[in-house]
Structure formats: C-alpha cells, structure tokens
MARSE-596497 format. One record per atom (N, C-alpha, C): atom name; z, x, y; residue number from 1. Coordinates in Angstrom, 2 decimals, padded with zeros to 5 digits, always signed. Atoms other than C-alpha are relative to their C-alpha. Layout:
<nuros>
  a       Z       X       Y   k
 CA       Z       X       Y NUM
...
</nuros>
This chain:
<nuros>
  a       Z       X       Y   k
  N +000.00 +000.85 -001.19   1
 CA +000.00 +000.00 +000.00   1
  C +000.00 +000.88 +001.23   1
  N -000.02 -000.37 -001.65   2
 CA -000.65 +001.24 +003.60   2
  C +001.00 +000.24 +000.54   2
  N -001.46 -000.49 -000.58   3
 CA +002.63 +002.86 +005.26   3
  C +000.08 -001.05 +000.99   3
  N -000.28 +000.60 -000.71   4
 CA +004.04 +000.41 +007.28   4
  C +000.32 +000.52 +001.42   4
  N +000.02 -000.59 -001.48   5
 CA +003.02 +000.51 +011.16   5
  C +001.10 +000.66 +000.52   5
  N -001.16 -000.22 -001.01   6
 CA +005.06 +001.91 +013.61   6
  C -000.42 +000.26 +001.31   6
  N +000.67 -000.39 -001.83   7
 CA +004.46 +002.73 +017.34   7
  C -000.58 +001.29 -000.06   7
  N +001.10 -001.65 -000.05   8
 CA +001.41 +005.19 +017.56   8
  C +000.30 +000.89 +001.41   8
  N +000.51 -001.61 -000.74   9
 CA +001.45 +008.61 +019.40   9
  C -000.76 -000.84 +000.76   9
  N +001.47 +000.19 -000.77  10
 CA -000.76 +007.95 +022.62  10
  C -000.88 +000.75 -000.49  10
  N +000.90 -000.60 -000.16  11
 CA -002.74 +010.73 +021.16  11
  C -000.25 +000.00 -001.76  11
  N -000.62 -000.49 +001.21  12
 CA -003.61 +010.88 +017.32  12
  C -001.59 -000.30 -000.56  12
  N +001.52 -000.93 +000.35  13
 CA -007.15 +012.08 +015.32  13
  C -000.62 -001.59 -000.42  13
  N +001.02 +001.38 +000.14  14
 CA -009.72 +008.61 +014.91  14
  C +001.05 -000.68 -001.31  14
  N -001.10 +000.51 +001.42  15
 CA -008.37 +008.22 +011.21  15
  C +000.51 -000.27 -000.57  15
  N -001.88 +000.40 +000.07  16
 CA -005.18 +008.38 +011.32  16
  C +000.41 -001.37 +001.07  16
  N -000.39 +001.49 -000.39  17
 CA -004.99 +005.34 +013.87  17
  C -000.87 -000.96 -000.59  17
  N +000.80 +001.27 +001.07  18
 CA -007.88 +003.39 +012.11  18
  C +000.83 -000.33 -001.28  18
  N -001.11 -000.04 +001.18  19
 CA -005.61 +004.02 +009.04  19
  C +001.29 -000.89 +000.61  19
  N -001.02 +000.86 -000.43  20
 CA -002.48 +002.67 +011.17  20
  C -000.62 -001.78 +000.07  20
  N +000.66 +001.20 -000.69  21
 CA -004.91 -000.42 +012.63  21
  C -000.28 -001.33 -001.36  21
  N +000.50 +000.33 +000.94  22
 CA -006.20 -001.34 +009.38  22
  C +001.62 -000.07 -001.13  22
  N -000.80 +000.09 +001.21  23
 CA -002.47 -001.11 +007.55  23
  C +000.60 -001.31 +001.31  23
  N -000.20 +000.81 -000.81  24
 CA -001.33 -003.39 +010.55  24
  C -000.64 -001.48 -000.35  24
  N +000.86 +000.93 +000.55  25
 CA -004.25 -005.74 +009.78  25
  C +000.93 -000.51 -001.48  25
  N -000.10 +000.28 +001.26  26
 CA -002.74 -006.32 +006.08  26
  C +001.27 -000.31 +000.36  26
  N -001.34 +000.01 +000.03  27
 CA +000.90 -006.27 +006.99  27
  C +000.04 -001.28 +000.95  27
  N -000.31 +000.76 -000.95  28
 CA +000.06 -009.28 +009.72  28
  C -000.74 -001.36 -001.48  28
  N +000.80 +001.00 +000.94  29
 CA -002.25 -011.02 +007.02  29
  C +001.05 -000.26 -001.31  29
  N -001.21 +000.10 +001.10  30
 CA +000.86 -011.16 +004.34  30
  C +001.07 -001.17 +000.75  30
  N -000.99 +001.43 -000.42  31
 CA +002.65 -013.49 +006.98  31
  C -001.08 -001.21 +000.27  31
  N +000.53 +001.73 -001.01  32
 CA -000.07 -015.75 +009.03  32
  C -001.82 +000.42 -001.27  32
  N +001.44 +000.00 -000.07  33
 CA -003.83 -016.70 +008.24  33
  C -001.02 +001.26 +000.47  33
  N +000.56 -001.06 +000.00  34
 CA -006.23 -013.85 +008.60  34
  C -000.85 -001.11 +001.51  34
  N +001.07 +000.56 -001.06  35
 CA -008.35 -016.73 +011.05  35
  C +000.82 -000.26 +001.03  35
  N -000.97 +000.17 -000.93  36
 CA -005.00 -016.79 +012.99  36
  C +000.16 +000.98 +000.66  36
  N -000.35 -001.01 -000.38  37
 CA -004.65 -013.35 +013.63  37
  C -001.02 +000.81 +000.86  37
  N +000.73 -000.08 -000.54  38
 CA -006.20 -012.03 +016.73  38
  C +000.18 +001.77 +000.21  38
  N -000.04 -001.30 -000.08  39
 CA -006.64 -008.24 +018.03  39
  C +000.76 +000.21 +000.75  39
  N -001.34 -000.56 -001.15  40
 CA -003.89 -008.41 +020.48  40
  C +000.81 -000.82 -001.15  40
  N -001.10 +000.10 +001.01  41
 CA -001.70 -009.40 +017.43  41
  C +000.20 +001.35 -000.97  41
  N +000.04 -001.50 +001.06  42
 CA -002.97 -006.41 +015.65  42
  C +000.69 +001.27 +001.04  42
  N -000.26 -001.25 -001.01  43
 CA -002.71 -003.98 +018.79  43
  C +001.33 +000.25 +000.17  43
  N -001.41 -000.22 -000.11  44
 CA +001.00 -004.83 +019.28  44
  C +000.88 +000.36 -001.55  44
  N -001.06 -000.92 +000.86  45
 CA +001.82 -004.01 +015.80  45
  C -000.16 +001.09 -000.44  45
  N -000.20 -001.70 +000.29  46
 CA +000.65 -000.85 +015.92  46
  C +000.43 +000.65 +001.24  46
  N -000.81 -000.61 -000.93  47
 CA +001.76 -000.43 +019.46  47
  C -001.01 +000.90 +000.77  47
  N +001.26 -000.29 -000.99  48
 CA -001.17 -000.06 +021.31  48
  C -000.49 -001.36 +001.05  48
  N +000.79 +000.96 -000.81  49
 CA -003.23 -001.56 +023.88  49
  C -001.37 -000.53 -000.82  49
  N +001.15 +000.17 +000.57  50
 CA -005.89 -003.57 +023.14  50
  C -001.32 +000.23 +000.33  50
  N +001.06 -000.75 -000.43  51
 CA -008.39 -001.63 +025.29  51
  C -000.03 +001.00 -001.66  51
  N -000.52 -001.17 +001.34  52
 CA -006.98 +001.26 +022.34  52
  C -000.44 -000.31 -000.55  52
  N +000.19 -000.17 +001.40  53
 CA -007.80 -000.60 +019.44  53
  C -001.58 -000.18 +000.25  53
  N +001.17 +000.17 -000.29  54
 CA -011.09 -001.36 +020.79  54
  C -001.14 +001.09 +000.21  54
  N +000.56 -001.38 +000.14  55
 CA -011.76 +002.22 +021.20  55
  C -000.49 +000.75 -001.60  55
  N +000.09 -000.28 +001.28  56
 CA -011.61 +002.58 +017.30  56
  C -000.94 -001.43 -001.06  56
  N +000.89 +001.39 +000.48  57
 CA -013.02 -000.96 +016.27  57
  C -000.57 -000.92 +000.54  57
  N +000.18 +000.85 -001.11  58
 CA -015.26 -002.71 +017.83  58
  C -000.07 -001.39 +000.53  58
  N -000.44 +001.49 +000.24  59
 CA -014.84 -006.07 +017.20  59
  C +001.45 -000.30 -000.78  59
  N -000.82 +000.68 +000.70  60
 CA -011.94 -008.07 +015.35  60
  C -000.73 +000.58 -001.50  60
  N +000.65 +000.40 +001.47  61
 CA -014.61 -008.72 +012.15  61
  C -000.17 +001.74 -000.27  61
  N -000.12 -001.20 +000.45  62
 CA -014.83 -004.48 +012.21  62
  C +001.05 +000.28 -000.42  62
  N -000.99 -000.04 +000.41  63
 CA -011.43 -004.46 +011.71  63
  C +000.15 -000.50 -001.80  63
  N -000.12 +000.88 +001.17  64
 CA -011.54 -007.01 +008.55  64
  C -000.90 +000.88 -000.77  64
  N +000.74 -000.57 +000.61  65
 CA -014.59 -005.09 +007.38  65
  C +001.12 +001.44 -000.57  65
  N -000.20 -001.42 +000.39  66
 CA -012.88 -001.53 +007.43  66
  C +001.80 -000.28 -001.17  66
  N -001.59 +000.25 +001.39  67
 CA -009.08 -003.42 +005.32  67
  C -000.96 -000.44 -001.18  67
  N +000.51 +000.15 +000.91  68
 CA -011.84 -004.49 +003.12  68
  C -000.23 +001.40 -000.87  68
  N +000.11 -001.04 +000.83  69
 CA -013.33 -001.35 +002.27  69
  C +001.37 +000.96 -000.34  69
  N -000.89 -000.92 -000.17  70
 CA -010.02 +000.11 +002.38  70
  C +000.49 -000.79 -001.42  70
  N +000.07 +000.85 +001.26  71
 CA -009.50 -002.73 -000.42  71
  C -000.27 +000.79 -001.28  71
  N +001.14 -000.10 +001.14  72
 CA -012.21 -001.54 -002.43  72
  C +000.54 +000.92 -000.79  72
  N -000.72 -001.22 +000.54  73
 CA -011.35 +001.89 -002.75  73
  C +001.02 +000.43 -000.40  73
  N -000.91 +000.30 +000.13  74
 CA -007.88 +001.53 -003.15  74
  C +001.18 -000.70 -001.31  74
  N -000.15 +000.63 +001.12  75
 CA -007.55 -000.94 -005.91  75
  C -001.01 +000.59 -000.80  75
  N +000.45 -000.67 +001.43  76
 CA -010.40 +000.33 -007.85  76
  C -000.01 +001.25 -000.45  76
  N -000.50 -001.04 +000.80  77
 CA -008.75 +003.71 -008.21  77
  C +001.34 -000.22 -000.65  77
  N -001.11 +000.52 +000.61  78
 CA -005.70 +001.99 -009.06  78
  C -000.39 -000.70 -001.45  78
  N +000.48 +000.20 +001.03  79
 CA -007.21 +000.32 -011.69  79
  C -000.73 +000.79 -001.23  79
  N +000.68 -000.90 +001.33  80
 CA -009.54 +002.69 -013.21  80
  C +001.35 +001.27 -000.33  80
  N -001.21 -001.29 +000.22  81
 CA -006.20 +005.32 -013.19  81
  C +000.71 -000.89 -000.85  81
  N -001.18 +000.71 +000.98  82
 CA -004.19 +002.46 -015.16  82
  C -001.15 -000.11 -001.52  82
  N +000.77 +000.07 +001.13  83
 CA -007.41 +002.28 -017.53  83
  C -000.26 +001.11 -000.71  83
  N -000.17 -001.53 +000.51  84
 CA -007.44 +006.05 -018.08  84
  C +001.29 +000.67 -000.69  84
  N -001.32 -001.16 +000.59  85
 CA -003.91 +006.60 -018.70  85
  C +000.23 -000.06 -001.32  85
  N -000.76 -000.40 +001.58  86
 CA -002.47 +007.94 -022.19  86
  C +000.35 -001.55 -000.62  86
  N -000.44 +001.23 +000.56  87
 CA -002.06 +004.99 -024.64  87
  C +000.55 +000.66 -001.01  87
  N -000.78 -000.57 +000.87  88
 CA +000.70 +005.40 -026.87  88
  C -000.40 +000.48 -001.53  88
  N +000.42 -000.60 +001.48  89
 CA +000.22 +007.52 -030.29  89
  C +000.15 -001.58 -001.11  89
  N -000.29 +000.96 +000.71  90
 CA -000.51 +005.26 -032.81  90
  C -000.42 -001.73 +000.71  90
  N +000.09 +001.33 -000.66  91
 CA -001.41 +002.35 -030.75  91
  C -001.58 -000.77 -000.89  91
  N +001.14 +000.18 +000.55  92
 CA -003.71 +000.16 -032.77  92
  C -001.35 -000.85 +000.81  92
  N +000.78 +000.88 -001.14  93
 CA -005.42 -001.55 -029.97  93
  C -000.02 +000.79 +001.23  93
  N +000.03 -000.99 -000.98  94
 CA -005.96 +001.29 -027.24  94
  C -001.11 -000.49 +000.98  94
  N +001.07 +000.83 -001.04  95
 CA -008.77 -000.79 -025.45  95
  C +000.69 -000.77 +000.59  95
  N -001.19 +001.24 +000.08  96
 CA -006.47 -003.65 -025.46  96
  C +000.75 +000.53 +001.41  96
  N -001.17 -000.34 -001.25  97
 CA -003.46 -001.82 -024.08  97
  C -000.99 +000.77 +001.47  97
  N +000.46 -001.02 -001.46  98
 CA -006.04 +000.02 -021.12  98
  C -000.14 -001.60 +000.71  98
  N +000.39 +000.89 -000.70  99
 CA -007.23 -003.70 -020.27  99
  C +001.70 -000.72 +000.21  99
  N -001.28 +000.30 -000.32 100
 CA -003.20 -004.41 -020.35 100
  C +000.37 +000.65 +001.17 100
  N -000.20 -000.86 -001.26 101
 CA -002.58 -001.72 -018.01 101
  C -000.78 -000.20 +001.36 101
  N +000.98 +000.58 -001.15 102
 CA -005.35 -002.93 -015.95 102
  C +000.40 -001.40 +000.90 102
  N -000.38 +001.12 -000.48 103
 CA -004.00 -006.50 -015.77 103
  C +001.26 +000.24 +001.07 103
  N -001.31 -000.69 -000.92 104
 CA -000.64 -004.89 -014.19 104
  C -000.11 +000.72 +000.87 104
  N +000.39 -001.00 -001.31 105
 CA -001.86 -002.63 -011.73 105
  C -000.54 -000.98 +000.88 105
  N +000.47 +000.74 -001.15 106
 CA -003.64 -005.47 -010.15 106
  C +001.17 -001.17 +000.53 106
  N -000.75 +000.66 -000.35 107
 CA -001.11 -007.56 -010.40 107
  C +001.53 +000.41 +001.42 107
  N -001.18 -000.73 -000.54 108
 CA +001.65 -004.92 -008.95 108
  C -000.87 +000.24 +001.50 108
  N +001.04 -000.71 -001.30 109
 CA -001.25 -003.92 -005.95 109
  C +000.48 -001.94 +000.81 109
  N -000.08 +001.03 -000.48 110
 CA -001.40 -008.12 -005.15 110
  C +001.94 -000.13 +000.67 110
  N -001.10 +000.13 -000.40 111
 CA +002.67 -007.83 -004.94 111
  C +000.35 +000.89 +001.15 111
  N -000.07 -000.77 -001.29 112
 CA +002.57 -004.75 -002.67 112
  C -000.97 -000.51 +001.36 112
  N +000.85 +000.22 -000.93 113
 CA +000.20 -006.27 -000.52 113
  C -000.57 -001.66 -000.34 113
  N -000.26 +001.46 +000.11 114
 CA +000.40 -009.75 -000.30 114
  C -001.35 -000.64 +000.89 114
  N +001.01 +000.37 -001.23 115
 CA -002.23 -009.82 +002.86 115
  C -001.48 +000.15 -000.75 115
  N +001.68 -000.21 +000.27 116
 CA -005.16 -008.86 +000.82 116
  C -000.56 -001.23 -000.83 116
  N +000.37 +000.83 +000.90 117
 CA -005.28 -011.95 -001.50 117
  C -000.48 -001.24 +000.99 117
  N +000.72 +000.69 -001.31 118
 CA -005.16 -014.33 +001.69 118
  C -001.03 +000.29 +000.78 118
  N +001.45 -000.35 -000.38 119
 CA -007.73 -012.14 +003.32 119
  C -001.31 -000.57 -000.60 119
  N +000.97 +000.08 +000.73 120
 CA -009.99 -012.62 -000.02 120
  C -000.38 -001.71 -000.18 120
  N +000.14 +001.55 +000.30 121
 CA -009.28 -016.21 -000.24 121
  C -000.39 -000.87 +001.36 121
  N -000.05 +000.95 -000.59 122
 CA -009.92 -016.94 +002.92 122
  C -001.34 +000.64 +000.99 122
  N +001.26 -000.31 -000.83 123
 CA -013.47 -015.03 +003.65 123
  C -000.54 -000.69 -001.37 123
  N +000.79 +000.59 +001.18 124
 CA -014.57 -016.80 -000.07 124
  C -000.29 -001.03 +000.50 124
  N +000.57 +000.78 -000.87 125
 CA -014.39 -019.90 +002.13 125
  C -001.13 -000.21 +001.20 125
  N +001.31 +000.12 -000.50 126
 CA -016.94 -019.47 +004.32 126
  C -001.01 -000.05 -000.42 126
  N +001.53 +000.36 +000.43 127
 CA -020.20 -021.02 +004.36 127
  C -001.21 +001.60 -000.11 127
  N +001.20 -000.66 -000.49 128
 CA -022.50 -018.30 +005.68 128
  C +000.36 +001.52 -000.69 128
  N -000.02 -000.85 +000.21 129
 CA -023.27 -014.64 +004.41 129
  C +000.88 +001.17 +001.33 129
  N -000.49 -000.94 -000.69 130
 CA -021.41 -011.51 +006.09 130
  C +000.09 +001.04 -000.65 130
  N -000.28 -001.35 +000.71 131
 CA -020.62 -007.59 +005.53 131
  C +001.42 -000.13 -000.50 131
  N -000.88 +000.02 +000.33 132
 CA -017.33 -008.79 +004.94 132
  C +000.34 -000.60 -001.56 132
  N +000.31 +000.45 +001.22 133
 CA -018.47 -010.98 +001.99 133
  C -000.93 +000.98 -000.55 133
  N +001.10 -001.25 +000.82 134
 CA -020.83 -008.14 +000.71 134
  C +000.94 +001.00 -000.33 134
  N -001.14 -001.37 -000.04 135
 CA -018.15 -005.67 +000.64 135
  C +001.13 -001.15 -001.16 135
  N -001.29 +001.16 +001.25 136
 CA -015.82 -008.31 -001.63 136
  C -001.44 +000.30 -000.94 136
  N +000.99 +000.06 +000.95 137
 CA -019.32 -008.76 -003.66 137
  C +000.30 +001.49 -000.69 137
  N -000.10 -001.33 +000.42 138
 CA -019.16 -004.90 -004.36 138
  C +001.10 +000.26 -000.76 138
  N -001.24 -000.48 +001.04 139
 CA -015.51 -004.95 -005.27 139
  C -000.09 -000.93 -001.11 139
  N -000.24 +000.28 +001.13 140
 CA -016.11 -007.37 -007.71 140
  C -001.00 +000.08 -000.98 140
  N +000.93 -000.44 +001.25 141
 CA -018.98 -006.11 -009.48 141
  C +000.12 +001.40 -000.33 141
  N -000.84 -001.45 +000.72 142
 CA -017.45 -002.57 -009.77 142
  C +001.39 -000.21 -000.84 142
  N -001.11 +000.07 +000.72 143
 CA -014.37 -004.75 -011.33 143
  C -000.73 -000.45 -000.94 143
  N +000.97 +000.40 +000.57 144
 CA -016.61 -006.42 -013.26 144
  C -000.37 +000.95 -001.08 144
  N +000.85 -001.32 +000.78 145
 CA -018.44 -003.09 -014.74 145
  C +001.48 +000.33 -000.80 145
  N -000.97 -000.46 +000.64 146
 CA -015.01 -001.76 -015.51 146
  C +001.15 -000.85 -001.14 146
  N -000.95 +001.27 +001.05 147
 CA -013.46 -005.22 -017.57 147
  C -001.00 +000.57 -001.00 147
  N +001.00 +000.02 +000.91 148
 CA -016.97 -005.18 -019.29 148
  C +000.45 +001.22 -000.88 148
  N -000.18 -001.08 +001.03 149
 CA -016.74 -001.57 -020.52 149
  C +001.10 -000.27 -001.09 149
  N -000.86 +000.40 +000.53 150
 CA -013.09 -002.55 -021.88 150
  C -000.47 -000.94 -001.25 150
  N -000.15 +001.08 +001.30 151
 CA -013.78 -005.73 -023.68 151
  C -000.89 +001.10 -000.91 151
  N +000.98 -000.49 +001.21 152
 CA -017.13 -003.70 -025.18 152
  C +001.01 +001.03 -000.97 152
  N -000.66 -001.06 +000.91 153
 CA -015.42 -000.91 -026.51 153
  C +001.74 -000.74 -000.98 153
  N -001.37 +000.48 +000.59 154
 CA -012.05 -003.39 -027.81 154
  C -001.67 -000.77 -001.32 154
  N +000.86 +000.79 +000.88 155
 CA -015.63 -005.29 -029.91 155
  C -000.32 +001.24 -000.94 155
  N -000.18 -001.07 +000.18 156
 CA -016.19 -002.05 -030.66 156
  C +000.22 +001.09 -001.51 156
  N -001.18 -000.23 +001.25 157
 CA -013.12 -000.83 -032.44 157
  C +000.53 -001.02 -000.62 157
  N -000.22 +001.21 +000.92 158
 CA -012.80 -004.50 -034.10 158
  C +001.75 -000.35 +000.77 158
  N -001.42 +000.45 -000.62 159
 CA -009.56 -004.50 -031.44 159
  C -000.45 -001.87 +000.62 159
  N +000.50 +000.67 +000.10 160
 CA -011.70 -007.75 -030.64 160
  C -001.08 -000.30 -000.92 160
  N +001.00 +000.35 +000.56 161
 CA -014.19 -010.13 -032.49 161
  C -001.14 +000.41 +000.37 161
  N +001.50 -000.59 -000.09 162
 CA -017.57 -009.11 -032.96 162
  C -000.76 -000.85 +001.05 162
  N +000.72 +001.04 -000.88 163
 CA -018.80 -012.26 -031.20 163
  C +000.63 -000.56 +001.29 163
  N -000.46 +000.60 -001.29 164
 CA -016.65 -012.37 -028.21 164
  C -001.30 -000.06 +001.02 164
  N +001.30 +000.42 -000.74 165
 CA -018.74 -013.66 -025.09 165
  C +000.80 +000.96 +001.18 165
  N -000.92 -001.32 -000.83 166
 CA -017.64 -010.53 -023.00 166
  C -000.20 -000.36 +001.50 166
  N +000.95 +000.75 -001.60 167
 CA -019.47 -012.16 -019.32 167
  C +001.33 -000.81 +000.08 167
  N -000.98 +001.20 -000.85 168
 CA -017.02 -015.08 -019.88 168
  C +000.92 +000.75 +000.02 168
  N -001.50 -000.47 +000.24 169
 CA -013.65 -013.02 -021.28 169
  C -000.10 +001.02 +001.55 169
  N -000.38 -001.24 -001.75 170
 CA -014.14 -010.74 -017.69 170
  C +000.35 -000.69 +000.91 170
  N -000.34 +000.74 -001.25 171
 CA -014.74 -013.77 -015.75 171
  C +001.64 -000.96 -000.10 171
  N -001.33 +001.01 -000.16 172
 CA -011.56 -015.66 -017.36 172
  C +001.49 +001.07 +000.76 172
  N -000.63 -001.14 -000.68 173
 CA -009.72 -012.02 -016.62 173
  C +000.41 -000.11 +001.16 173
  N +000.84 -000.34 -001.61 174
 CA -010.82 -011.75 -013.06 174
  C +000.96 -001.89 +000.92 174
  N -000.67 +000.96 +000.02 175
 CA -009.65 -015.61 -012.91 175
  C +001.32 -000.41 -000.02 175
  N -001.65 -000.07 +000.38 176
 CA -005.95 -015.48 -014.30 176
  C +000.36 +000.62 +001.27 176
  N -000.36 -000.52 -001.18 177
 CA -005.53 -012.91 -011.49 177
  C -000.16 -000.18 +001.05 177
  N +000.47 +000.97 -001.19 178
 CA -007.07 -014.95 -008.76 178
  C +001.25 -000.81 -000.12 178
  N -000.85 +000.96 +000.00 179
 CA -004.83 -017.65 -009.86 179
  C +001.78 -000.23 +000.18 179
  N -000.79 -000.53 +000.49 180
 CA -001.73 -015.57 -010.28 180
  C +000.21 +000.23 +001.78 180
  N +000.33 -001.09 -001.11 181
 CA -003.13 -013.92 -006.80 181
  C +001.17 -001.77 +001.14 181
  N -000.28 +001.27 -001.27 182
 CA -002.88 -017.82 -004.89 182
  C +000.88 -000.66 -000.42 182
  N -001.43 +000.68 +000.59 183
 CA +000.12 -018.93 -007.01 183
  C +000.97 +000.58 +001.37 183
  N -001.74 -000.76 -000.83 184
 CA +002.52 -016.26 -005.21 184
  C -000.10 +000.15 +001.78 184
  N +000.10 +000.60 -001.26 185
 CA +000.91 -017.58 -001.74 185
  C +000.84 -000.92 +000.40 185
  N -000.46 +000.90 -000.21 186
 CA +001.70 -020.82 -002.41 186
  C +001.70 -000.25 +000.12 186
  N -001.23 -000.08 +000.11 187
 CA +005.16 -019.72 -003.72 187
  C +000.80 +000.93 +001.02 187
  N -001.00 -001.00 -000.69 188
 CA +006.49 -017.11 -001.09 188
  C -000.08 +000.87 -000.41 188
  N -000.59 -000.55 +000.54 189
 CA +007.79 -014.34 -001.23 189
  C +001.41 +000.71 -001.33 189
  N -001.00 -000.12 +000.53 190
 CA +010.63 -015.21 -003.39 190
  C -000.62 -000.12 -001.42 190
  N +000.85 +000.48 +001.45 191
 CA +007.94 -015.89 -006.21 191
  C -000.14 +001.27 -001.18 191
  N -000.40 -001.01 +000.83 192
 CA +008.67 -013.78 -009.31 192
  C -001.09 +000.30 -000.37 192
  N +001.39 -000.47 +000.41 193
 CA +004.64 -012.42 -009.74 193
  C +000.10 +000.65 -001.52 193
  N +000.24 -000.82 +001.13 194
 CA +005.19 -010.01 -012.24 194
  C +000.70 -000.97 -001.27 194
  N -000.78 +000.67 +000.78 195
 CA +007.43 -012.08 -014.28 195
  C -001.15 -001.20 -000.97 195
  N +001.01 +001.18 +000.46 196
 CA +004.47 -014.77 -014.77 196
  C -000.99 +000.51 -000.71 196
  N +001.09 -000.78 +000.19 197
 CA +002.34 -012.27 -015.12 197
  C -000.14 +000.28 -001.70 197
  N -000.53 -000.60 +001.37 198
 CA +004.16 -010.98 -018.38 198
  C -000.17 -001.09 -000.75 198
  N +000.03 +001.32 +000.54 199
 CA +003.81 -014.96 -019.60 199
  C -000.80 -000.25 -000.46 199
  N +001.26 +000.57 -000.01 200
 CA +000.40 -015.34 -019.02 200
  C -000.78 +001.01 -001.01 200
  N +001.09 -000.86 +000.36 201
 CA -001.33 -012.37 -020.05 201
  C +000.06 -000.05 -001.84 201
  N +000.23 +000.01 +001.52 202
 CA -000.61 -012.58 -023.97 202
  C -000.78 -001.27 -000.43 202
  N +001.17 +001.06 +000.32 203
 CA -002.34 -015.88 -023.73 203
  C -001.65 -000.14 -000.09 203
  N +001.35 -000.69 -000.08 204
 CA -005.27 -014.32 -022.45 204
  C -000.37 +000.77 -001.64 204
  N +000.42 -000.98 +001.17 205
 CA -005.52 -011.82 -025.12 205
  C -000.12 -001.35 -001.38 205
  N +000.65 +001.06 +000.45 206
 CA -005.34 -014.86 -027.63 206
  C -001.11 -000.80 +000.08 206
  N +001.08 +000.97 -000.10 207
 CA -007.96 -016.78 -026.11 207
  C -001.46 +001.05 -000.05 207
  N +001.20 -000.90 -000.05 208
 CA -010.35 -013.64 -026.15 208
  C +000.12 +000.69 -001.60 208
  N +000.21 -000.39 +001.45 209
 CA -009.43 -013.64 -030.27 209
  C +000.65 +001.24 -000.78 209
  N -000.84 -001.02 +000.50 210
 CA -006.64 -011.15 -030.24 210
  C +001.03 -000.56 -000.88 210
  N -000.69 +000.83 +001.00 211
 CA -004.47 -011.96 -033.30 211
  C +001.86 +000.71 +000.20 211
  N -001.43 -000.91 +000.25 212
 CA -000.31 -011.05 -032.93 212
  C -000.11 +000.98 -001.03 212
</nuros>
C-alpha cells in the first residue's frame, strides 16, 4: 500500500510527490466516492496547493489514470510473487496451493487498500470508453493470463479435471474477488475480509472439481 501522506517538502524530485499525490488519491477514495473527490481534496491531503498538484498532473482524470497504473503494477507483482513462492515439500496440489496463494494476496492488497476496489467499481460504471478503463482492461487481462496458466498446469498435473472449462473457472475466480472486493464496501471497515475469504475459497476449488 502507498505510505500514508503527510505534508510535502515545498521542494521534492517529480516522483516522489506524484508518488505522495497518487497515495493521497487512494487513501481519500477508501473513505468518499472517487466522483466525489475533487483536486483540492487531494492537494490538502498531501499538503499542497492546488496550483502544486497541477504542476505534476494535469487534470483530476491524470491523477485517476496514474493510481491506476500504479494499481496495475503493484498488484500484479503481488500476485505473480504469491504464485512463485515455495509450495510446501510434498504438497500434492502445488498449482492449487500457487492459485491459493494468489487468491490471498489479492484479497490482503483489497484490505490494505480499500480505495482501489471503489475506484474499480466505480469507473466499470461508466457508459463511455476512457484511458482509465483501458488501463483496468490491461490489468485484467494480465490477471487473466496468469489464473489461466494456473488452472492449465493444475489440468495438467491431474490437480484438476481434464475437462475443466478453464475461461469460465478464471472468470468465476476473478468474480469471488470482485464480490468479496464490494462485500467489505458495503460492510465497512469493521468487515472481517479475510475471514470470508478463508470460507469461500474452498468452495471455489470444489466447484472447479477439486476433491477434499
């Protein structure tokens, strides 16, 4: 998650305040509406003027664009690092447990950052095309690529059925965690995420023909 703002240096390298501007952006989008939140809401919580932030972004929607890509990159090294790591010796389902580890990293990223799920849910609403919706398109066909590989290789090693329908088992994936994502909206902060999380996900693996 993005270090939480604080009052910027008058003087400090492009980067490093786009980096502040853009963790500001996410930390305001975790309380209000993303269509609520204006650039003199952002400017004061990083403790600038809003000539300042204007010097680094030039619109509002540049702003949203650059927590997006900051999204992208962000979560899908978090993910592919939970899909890489060591699966225990002996583990007879090692596809399995990487797409386990996968389900939890996104889940734990949605709990640290509460602003990005409202962000996502609330540029999917709009009618019309944008770079802000093209940049979501991207992150979810690089999540996409990386479920796919998973299920293939769990069909594979017979850790799944031969005839799973691997398109749907990504999209029901991808789904649970959407749902999981706008549950702990609806519920607050006081909403136990991970806890549900741990509920849900063995159901999944059942319905994609994993046997206890």
């Amino acid at each position: 998650m993005p270090a939480k703002p604080a009052p910027a240096p008058t003087r400090l390298p492009t980067e490093e305040r786009q980096a502040l501007i853009v963790a500001a952006a996410i930390t305001l989008a975790g309380r209000n509406s993303p269509d609520a939140i204006t650039t003199g809401n952002i400017a004061r919580q990083v403790g600038v003027t809003q000539g300042a932030l204007f010097k680094h972004f030039p619109s509002r929607e540049a702003i949203w664009l650059a927590v997006m890509e900051w999204v992208t990159q962000h979560l899908l090294a978090r993910l592919e690092d939970a899909a890489r790591a060591p699966t225990e010796n002996g583990s007879a389902s090692p596809a399995l447990d990487a797409l386990a580890r996968v389900f939890a990293a996104h889940i734990d990223f949605v709990r640290e950052c509460p602003g990005v799920p409202r962000l996502i849910f609330h540029d999917l609403q709009q009618p019309v095309d944008s770079p802000l919706k093209r940049q979501l398109g991207i992150l979810l066909q690089r999540y996409r690529q990386l479920l796919t590989k998973l299920l293939h290789t769990a069909v594979t090693t017979s850790e799944a059925p031969a005839e799973l329908d691997v398109p749907a088992a990504t999209t029901m994936f991808i789904g649970i965690v959407q749902g999981l994502a706008m549950q702990s909206i609806l519920n607050g902060p006081g909403s136990d995420l991970r806890a549900e999380a741990t509920r849900v996900f063995p159901l999944y693996l059942r319905a994609i023909g994993k046997t206890p």
